[in-house]
C-alpha positions in Angstrom: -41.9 -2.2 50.5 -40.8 -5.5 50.0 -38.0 -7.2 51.6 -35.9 -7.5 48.3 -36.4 -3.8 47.4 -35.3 -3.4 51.1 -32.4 -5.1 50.7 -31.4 -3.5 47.3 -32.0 0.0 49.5 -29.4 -1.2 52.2 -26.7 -2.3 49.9 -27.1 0.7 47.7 -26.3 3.0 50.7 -23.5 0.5 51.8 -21.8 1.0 48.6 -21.6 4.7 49.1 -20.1 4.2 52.5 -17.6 2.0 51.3 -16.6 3.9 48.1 -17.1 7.7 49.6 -19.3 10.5 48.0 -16.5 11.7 46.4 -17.7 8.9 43.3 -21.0 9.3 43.2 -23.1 7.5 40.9 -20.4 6.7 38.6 -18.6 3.4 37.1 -17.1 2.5 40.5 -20.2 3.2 42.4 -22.0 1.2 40.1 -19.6 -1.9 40.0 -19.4 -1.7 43.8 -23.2 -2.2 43.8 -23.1 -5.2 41.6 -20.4 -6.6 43.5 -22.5 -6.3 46.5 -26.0 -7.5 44.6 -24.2 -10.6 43.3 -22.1 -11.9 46.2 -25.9 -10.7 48.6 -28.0 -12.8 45.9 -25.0 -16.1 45.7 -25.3 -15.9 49.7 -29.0 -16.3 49.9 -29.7 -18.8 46.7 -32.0 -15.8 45.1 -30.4 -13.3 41.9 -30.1 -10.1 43.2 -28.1 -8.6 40.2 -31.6 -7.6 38.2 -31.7 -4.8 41.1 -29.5 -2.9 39.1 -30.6 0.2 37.4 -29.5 3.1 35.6 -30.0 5.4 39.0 -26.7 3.6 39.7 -24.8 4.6 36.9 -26.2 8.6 36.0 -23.3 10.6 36.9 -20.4 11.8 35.0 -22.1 11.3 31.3 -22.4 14.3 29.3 -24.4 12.1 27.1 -25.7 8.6 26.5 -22.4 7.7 24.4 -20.8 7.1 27.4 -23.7 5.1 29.2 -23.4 1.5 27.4 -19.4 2.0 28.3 -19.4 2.8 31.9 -22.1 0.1 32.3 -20.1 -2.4 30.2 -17.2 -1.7 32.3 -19.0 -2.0 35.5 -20.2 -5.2 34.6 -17.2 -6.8 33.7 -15.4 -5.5 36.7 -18.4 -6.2 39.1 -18.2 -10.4 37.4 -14.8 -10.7 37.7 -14.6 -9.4 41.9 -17.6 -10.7 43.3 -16.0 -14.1 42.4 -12.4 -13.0 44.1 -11.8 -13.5 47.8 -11.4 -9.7 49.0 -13.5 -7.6 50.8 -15.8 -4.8 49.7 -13.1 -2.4 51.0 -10.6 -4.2 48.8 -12.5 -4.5 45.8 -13.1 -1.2 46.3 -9.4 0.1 46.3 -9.3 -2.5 43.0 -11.9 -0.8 40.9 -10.1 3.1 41.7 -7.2 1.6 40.6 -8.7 -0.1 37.4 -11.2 2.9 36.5 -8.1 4.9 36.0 -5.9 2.7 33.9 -9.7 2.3 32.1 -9.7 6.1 31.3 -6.3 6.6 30.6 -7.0 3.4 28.2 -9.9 5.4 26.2 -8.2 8.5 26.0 -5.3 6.4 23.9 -7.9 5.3 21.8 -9.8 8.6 21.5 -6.5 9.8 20.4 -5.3 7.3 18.4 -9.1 7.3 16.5 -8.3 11.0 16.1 -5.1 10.3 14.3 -6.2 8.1 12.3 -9.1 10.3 11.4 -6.6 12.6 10.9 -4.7 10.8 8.4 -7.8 9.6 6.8 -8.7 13.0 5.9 -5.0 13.7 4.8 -5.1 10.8 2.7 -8.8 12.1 1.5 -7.4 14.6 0.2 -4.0 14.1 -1.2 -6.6 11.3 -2.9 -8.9 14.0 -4.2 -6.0 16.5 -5.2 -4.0 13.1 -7.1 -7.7 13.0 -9.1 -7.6 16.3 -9.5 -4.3 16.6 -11.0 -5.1 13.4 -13.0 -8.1 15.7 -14.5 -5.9 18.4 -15.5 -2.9 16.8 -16.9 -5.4 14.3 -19.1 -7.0 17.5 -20.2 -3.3 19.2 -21.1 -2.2 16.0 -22.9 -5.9 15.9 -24.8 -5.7 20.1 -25.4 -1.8 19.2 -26.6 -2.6 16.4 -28.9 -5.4 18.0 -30.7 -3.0 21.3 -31.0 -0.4 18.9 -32.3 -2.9 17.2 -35.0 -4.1 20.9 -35.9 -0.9 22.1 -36.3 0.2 19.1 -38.1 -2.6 19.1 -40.8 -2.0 22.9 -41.1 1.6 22.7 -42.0 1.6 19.7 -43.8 -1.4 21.6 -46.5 1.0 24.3 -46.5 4.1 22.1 -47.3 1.7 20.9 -50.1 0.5 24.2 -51.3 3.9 25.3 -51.6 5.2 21.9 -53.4 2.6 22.3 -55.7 2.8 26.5 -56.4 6.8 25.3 -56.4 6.6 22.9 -59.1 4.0 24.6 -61.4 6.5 27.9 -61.1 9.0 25.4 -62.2 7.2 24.0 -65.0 6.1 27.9 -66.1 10.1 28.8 -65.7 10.8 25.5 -67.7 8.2 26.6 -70.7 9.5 30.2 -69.7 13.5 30.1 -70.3 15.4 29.5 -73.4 18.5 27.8 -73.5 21.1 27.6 -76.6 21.2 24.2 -77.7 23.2 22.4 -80.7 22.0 19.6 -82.6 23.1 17.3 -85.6 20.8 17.8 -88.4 21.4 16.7 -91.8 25.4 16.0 -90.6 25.6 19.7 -89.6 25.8 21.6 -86.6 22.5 23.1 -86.0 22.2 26.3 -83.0 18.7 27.4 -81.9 16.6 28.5 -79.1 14.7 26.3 -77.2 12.6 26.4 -73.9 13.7 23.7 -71.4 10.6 22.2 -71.1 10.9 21.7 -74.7 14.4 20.5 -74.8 13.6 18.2 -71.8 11.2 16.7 -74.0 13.0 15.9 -76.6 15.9 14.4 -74.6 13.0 11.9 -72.5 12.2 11.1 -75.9 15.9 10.8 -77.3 16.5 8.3 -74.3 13.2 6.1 -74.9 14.9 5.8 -78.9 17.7 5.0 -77.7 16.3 1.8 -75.5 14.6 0.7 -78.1 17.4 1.0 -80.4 19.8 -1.1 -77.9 17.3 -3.8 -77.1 17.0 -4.5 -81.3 20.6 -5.0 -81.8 22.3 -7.6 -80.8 24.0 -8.8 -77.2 27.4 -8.1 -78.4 26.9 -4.5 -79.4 30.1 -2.1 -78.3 29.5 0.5 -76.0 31.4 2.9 -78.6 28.2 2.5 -81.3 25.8 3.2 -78.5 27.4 6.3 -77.9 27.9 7.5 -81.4 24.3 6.9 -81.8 23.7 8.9 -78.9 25.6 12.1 -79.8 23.9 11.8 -83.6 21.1 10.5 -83.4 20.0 13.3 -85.5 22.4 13.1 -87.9 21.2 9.8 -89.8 
């Protein structure tokens, strides 16, 4: 075997002395061996640190995911105490004490990363049930304005249909009924029955006359001869 595996060998069961079996081959165990590889290979001018395998670090995983963690960790810790002035026993007591502010430090952050997973999926789906309510109102204000058009259209053809059956039952009733009416013909009194289409007609006509009639004469025409004109213009 050669002299550096040796070595390796001796220092691997020293760090189980110092540290206890109660670790195993765990993230202290593991830093504890690097300590000892690094401050070993500083003392003798040769790196020792490459002596390092994952034998040192195979407990206490349930899967890989946790490997690259424990062996970040172990490294840092393992850098940062082979450099300080205490003991093995020392750095020993310092890695215990770090390892567990180091796992009550993931814990927070497994539970803050399942909080915010939590609220990710909360927001998820007040997100997905915001679209969905989106969906359904857009689809009750589209269902609503096409009602609105159809019931528009509808009413206003009816309106229509009943303005025009109105006004041609008006215009029958106006050819229809007969009134009594009295003209001025000849410079008499004259009484006969007319329809009121008929004596609508005449007056429309009675009114263009008497236009025509005002606009020939001249500007300073009293009101009194327009009027007399009116009332018998049948009698001339």
């Amino acid at each position: 075997m050669h002299r550096r595996q040796i070595l390796a060998l001796y220092l691997h069961e020293c760090a189980h002395r110092i540290c206890g079996g109660e670790f195993g081959h765990g993230e202290i165990f593991s830093a504890m061996v690097l300590i000892l590889y690094i401050r070993a290979g500083s003392f003798c001018g040769r790196p020792l640190y490459h002596s390092f395998a994952l034998y040192d670090i195979d407990e206490g995983h349930d899967d890989l995911q946790g490997v690259p963690k424990a062996i970040t960790w172990s490294i840092n810790q393992a850098n940062e105490l082979a450099k300080s002035s205490l003991s093995a026993e020392e750095c020993a007591v310092s890695l215990v004490i770090r390892h567990a502010e180091w796992l009550e430090e993931l814990r927070r952050r497994d539970s803050e990363k399942a909080a915010l997973e939590s609220r990710r999926k909360q927001n998820m789906m007040r997100w997905n049930q915001l679209k969905s309510d989106v969906r359904r109102w857009k689809f009750l204000a589209i269902t609503a304005g096409i009602a609105f058009l159809t019931l528009f259209v509808t009413v206003t053809s009816h309106a229509d249909e009943i303005d025009q059956k109105t006004q041609a039952e008006f215009e029958a009733y106006k050819r229809s009924t007969m009134i009594w009416v009295c003209e001025c013909v000849a410079g008499r009194e004259v009484w006969s029955w007319k329809s009121v289409k008929q004596w609508e007609d005449e007056g429309s006509i009675r009114r263009k006359e008497l236009d025509m009639w005002v606009a020939q004469k001249r500007p300073g025409i009293s009101l009194s001869e327009v009027a007399r004109y009116a009332l018998q213009s049948r009698c001339n």
